[in-house]
N, C-alpha and C positions, 0 to 999 in steps of 0.2 A: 504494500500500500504506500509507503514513506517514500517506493522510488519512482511509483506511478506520479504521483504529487510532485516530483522533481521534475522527473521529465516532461509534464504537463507545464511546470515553470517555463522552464527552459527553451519549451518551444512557445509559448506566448511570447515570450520575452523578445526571441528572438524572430519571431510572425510583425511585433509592433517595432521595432528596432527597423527592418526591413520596409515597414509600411509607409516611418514617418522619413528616411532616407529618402524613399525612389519619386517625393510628389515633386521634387525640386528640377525646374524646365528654367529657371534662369542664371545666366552667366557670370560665372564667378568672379572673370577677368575686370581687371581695372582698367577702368578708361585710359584711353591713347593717352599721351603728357599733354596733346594741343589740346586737350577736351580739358584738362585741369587746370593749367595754365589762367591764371584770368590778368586782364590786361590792366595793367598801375597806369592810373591817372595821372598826365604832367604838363595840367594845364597850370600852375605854381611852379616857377622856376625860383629858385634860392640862389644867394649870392653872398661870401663873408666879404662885407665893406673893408673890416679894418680888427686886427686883432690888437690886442693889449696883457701884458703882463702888471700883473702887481702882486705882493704879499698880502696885503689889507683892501678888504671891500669896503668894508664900512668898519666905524671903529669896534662893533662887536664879530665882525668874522675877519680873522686873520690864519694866513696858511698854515699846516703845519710843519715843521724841519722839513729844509731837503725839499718843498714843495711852494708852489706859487698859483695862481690864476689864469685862468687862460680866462680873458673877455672877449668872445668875439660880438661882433656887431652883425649883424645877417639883412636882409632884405630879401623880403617876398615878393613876387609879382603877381597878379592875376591875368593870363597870356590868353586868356576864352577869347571869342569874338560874339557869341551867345551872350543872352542875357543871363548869367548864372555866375550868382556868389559862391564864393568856395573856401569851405573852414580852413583858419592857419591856428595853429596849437604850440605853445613851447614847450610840449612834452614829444611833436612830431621831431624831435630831435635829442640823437647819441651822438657820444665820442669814442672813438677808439682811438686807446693812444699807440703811441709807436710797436709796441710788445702785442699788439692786437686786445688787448684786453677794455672791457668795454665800462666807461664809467658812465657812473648818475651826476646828473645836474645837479649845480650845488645851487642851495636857495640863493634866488638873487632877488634881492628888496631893495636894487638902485631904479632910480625913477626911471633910465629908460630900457629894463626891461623889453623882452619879448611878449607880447601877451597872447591874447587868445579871442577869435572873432570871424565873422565873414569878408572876405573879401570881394568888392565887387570886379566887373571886366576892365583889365586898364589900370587900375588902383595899384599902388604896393605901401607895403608895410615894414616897417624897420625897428631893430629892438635888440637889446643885447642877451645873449645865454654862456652860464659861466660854469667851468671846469675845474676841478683843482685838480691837477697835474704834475709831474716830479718835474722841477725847473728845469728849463730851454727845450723842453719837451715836446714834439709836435703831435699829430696823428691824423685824423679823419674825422671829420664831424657830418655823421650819417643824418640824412634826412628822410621821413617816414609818412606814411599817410595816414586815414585816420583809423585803417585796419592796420598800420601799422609794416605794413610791406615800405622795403627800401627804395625810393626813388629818386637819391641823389647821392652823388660821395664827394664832398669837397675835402682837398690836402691841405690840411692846416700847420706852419712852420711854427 
């Protein structure tokens, strides 16, 4: 009786096993790369006006050893011929410094800041975003959209 009951398992088991595998008609494969691929917006071109080094931002942030500021100054444009605003962010922007390693924006509370808004067609916008950096240090100051995909690389000395 105990192996009737087994084997009775066993082949249930293996009856629904079988049943719920074979209903599957659609393809497993991944899409082509063109089909994933989706296409970065660049109607925002970016531009560093003018870089700056200091040890002191304000009198409450001062670098630490071995380390100084990087300020640059950036400019946005809105390049559309369309009538369409297009959000600029000071978080759409990283640095990597020379070593490729990628640092965070250091709070900047000088007045002319980066900020954050629409841009109309034609317009641009200007502002500064600040790094700390091991002194005479350069790198990359990557720019991002608002999903956050790469759409610019400027070399920064």
């Amino acid at each position: 009786m105990k192996k009737i009951f087994i084997a009775l398992t066993l082949v249930g088991a293996l009856t629904l096993t079988a049943a719920c595998g074979s209903g599957s008609t659609g393809s497993t494969e991944a899409p082509a790369a063109e089909e994933q691929k989706q296409e970065v917006p660049t109607e925002l071109t970016y531009t560093v006006l003018s870089t700056e080094r200091t040890k002191e931002l304000t009198s409450f942030q001062t670098a630490s050893d071995g380390k100084e500021y990087l300020v640059l100054t950036v400019e946005a444009v809105n390049n559309t011929e369309q009538d369409k605003a297009l959000p600029y962010n000071t978080f759409y922007f990283k640095f990597k410094n020379a070593d490729g390693v990628e640092l965070t924006q250091t709070m900047n509370t000088r007045d002319d800041s980066f900020k954050s808004g629409e841009l109309a067609p034609g317009d641009r916008v200007q502002g500064t975003v600040v790094y700390e950096v091991a002194e005479g240090t350069g790198g990359k100051l990557i720019v991002t959209n608002a999903i956050f995909q790469t759409i610019e690389e400027i070399e920064v000395q």
